[in-house]
N, C-alpha and C positions, 0 to 999 in steps of 0.2 A: 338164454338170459336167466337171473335168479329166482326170478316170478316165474318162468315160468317150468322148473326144479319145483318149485315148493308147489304148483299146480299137479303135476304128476304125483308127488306124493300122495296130495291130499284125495286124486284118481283111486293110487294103489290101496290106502288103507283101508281097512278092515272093517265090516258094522256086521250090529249084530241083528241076527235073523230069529221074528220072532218063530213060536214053535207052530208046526205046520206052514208053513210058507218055504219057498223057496226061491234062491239067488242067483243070478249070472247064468250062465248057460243052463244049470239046472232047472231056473224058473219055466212057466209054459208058454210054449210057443209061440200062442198068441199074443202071451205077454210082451214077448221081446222086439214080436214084429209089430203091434202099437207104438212099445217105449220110441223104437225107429224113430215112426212115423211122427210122434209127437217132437222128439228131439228135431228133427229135421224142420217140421212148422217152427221151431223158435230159435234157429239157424244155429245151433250147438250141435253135444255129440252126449251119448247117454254115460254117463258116470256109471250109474247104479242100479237095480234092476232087481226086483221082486215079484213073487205073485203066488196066490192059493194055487193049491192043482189041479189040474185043467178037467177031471171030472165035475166041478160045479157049474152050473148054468151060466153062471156070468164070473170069469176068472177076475178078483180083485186084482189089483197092479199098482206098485209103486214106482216112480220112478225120480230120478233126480238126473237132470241136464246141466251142461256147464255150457254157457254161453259165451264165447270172448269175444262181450261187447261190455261198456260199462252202462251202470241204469243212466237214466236221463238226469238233468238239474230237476233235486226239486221231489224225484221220486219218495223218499220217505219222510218227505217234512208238508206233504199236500196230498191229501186223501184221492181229492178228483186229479191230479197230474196223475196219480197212482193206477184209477179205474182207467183214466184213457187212455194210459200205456198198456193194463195186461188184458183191456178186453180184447182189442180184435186181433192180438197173441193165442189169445185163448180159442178164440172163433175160428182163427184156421189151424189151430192142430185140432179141434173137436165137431167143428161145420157150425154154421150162421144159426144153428136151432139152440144154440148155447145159451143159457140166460145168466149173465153176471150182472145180479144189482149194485148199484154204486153203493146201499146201505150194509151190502155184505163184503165192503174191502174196508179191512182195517190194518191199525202199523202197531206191530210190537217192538218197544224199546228191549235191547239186549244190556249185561253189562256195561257196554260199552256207550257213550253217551252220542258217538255220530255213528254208529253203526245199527241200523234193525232190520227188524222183516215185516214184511207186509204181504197180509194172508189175505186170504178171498175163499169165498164159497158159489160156485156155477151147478145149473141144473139142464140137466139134458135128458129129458123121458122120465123115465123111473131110476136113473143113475144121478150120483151127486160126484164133482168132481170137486179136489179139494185141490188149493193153489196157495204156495210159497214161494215169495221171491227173497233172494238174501245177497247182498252185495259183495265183493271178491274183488277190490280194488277196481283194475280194470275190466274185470268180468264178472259174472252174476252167476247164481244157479238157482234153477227152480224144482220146486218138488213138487210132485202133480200125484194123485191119487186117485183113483174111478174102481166104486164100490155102490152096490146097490143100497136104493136111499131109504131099505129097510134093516140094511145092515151095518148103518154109520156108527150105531152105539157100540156095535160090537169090532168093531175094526177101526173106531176114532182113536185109539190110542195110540196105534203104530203110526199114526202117521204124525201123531206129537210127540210121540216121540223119538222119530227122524229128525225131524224138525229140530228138533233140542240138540239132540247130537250133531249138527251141523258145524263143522269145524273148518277153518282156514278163511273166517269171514273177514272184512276189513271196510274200512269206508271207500266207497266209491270216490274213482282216480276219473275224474271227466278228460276227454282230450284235449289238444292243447288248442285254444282257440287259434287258428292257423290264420285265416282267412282275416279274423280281426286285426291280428297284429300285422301280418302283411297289406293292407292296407293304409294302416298307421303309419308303418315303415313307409314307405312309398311315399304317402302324402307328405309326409318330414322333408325325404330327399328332395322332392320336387320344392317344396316351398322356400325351403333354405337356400338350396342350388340355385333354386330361379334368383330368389332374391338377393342373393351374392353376386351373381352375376350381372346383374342390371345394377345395383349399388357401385360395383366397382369399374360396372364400365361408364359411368356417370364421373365417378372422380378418373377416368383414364380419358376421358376427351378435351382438348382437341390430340393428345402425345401422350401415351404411344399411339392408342387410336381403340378401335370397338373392337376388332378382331386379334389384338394383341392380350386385351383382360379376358374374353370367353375365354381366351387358350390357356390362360392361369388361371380362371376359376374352376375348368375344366379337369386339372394337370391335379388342384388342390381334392376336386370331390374324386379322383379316381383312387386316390392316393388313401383317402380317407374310406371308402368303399371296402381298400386294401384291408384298412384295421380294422373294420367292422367284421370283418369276416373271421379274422385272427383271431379275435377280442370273442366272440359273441361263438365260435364254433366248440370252443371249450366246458363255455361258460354255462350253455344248454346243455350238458351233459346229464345235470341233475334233472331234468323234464325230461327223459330219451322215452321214458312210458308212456309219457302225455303226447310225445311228439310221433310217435308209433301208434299210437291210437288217431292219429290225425292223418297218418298214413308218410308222415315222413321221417326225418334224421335229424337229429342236431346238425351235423355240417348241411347237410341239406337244404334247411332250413335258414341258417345263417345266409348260406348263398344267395337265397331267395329276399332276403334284405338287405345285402350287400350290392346284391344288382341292380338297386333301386338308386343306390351312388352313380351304377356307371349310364345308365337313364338318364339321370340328371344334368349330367357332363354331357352328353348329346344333344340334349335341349339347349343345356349353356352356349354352347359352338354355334347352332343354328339359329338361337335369338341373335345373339353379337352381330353373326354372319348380316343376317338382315337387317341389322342397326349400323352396320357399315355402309352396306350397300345402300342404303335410304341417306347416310351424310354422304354416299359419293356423286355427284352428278353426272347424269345423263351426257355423252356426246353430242346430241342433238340441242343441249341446253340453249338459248338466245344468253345473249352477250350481257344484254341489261332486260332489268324488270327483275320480278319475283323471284323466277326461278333461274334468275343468270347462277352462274358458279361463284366461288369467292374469290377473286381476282388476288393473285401472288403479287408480290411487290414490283419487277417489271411488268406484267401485265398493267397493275396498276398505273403507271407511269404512264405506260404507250397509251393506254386509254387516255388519261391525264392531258397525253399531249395532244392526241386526235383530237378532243374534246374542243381546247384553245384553240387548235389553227380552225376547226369548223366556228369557235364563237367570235376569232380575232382573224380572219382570212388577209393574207397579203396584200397590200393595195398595190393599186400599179403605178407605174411610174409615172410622174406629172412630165409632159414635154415642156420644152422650152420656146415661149414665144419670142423671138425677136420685135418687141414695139421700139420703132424709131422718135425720137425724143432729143429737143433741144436739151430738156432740165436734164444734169447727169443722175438725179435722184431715181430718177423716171427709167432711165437706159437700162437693157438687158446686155448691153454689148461694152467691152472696154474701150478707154481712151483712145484703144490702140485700131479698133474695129470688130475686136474677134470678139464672137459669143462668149458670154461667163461659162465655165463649166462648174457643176455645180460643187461645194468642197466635200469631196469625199475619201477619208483614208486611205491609203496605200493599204495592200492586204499585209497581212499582218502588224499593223504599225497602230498604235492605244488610240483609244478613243480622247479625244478633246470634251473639255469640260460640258459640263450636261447644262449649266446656263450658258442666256445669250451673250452673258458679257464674259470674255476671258476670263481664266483665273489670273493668268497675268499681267493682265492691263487693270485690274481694278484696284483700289486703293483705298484710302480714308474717304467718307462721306462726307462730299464738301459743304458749307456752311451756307445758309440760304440766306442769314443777317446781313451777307458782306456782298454789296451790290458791285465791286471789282470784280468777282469773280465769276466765271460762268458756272452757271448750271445744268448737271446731266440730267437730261429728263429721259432718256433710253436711248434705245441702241433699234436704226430701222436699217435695211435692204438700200445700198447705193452703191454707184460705182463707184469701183477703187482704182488710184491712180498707179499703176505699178510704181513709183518710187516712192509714193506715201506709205506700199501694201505693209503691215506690219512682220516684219524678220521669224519665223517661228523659233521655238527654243530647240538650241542644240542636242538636247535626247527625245526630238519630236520628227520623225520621218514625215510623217502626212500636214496634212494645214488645219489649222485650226478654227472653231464656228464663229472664232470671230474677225478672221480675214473676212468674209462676208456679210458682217454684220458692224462696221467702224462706228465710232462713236459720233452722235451730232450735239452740238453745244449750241444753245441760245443765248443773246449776249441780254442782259438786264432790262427789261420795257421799261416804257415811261412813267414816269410818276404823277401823282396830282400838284406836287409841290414844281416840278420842272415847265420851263420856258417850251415856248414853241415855235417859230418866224409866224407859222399862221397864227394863232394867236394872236402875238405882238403888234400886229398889224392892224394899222387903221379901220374902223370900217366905214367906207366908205358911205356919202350921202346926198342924194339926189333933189335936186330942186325942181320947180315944178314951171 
């Protein structure tokens, strides 16, 4: 990648070495196998490498680390985020007898207005160690110094100015919050999907039904998944540093929120699924009550009809008694001798009028003013004389309800104004 070209450079170039001291392989030994050990403590690799020569009692040593990690949020805008990031750094490449005061880390602004360094002073025995951290987008370096802490005045310079020469600095590039946004993503798909899904299987009841809208809500989030991935693997292109400091890819990455789509459509299937199965009823259902099923249009019927023949049951047939009777009103049996049978249709042949009096026998409602005339007061049960029996009508196969029911006429009663023989008559009178 281009970062990390200009990294190497900024490895290979050149600094200048003050007079007596010596660089890179030629520094002393001891110097080199420290520089190691300290770059190692702060999980980098050593750039740079200095030191007096190894006839003095305590060999000075400079060294400068490249770290690829970025600093933390915060590191050069918060003094104390600053001491709690480079003490226990500093504690394990020097051991726990380190003393870094929180009053001795301070932040140097550079030209540049989001870029600085933030320096520190540690003490260990009779040795003073100096501390430089300076930001490099996504990675940092630091410049560490250990010189005895009678000799600081005479050896402070070189190590300010390292410091100043420090080149290829930048604003710290944080990783890309991964874990946040995939979380986001996630919560979106699931809350959208869900709630598309239940939305539209609300307007799809009772047709097409619950398990026909999960399969289009499903068909729609997989689809859309598709373009998130499409749309979003490009479009991260421009964070590939951020996203490689997070430990992934742009496509990578995308996939990782795009799968949150085909999630969602799996949920969508199985809510529906059990929103079907909850509207289908049980085999075992009862017939009626709460959890009958919902009866289809024959169903309904036959229920319908069970229902009537159990609240209207068939009555049985009345027998016929023969009572013997002067009065013909009274007789069960005809003129002729033979029992009535009762009038019942031919099969297939229309039913006869639903009142007792024929449709064809009946007429104009006679006048009750005109005492000539007789009055119908109903129609009762007598015998019929077979040549009185009424003729049925010629498009009537069967007999009709009122062969069995003839008409009876009463002739006009007596009045108040009308004679009587008893009456008129004497009454008679008894002497004594």
């Amino acid at each position: 990648m281009i970062w990390l070209c200009f990294v190497g450079l900024a490895i290979a170039a050149p600094r200048d070495v003050p007079s007596g001291w010596n660089s890179g392989d030629a520094a002393a030994a001891t110097a080199q196998s420290n520089a190691a050990d300290w770059a190692a403590a702060w999980g980098g690799q050593v750039e740079f490498v200095m030191s007096t020569p190894d006839d003095d009692a305590l060999v000075e040593t400079l060294v400068i680390v490249d770290v690829p990690a970025p600093l933390p949020d915060g590191f050069t805008s918060d003094s104390s985020t600053a001491h709690a990031w480079l003490e226990p750094r500093a504690q394990k490449a020097f051991g726990t007898q380190l003393s870094l005061p929180a009053t001795a880390t301070s932040f140097e602004p550079t030209d540049r207005p989001d870029v600085g360094i933030t320096r520190g002073r540690a003490t260990i025995d009779d040795r003073v160690v100096l501390l430089a951290v300076a930001p490099k987008g996504a990675r940092h370096v630091v410049v560490v110094m250990v010189l005895a802490a009678n000799e600081e005045i005479l050896y402070g310079d070189v190590f300010e100015s390292t410091v100043d020469g420090l080149d290829g600095l930048s604003s710290t590039i944080a990783p890309f919050p991964r874990t946040t946004w995939r979380i986001v993503g996630w919560a979106l798909w699931l809350v959208f999907g869900l709630g598309a899904a239940i939305e539209w299987t609300r307007r799809s009841l009772p047709r097409p039904g619950a398990r026909v809208a999960g399969r289009q809500v499903a068909a729609l989030l997989a689809a859309t998944s598709i373009l998130v991935l499409v749309v979003l693997g490009p479009s991260l292109g421009d964070s590939a540093v951020e996203l490689t400091l997070a430990g992934t890819t742009p496509w990578s990455f995308a996939a990782e929120l795009a799968a949150g789509g085909i999630v969602a459509a799996i949920l969508a299937v199985v809510v529906t699924e059990l929103w079907a199965r909850r509207l289908t009823p049980v085999a075992s259902a009862p017939r009626a009550g709460t959890f009958a099923p919902v009866a289809t249009a024959p169903r309904a019927a036959e229920s319908s009809a069970s229902t009537l023949e159990v609240r209207n049951p068939a009555l049985p047939p009345v027998p016929s008694i023969d009572v013997p009777s002067d009065d013909p009103a009274l007789s069960t049996t005809s003129n002729t001798g033979a029992p009535l049978a009762p009038a019942r249709p031919e099969p297939g042949a229309p039913d006869g009028p639903a009142s007792l009096i024929d449709a064809r026998e009946s007429g104009p409602e006679p006048s009750y003013d005109d005492p000539t005339k007789p009055i119908v007061v109903g129609s009762i049960p007598k015998a019929i004389d077979p040549e009185e029996a009424p003729t049925p009508a010629p498009e009537s196969t069967g007999a009709s309800q009122s062969d069995l029911f003839p008409r009876l006429t009463v002739e006009r009663g007596p009045q108040p104004t009308d004679s009587h023989p008893a009456l008129d008559a004497p009454i008679p009178t008894y002497e004594d």
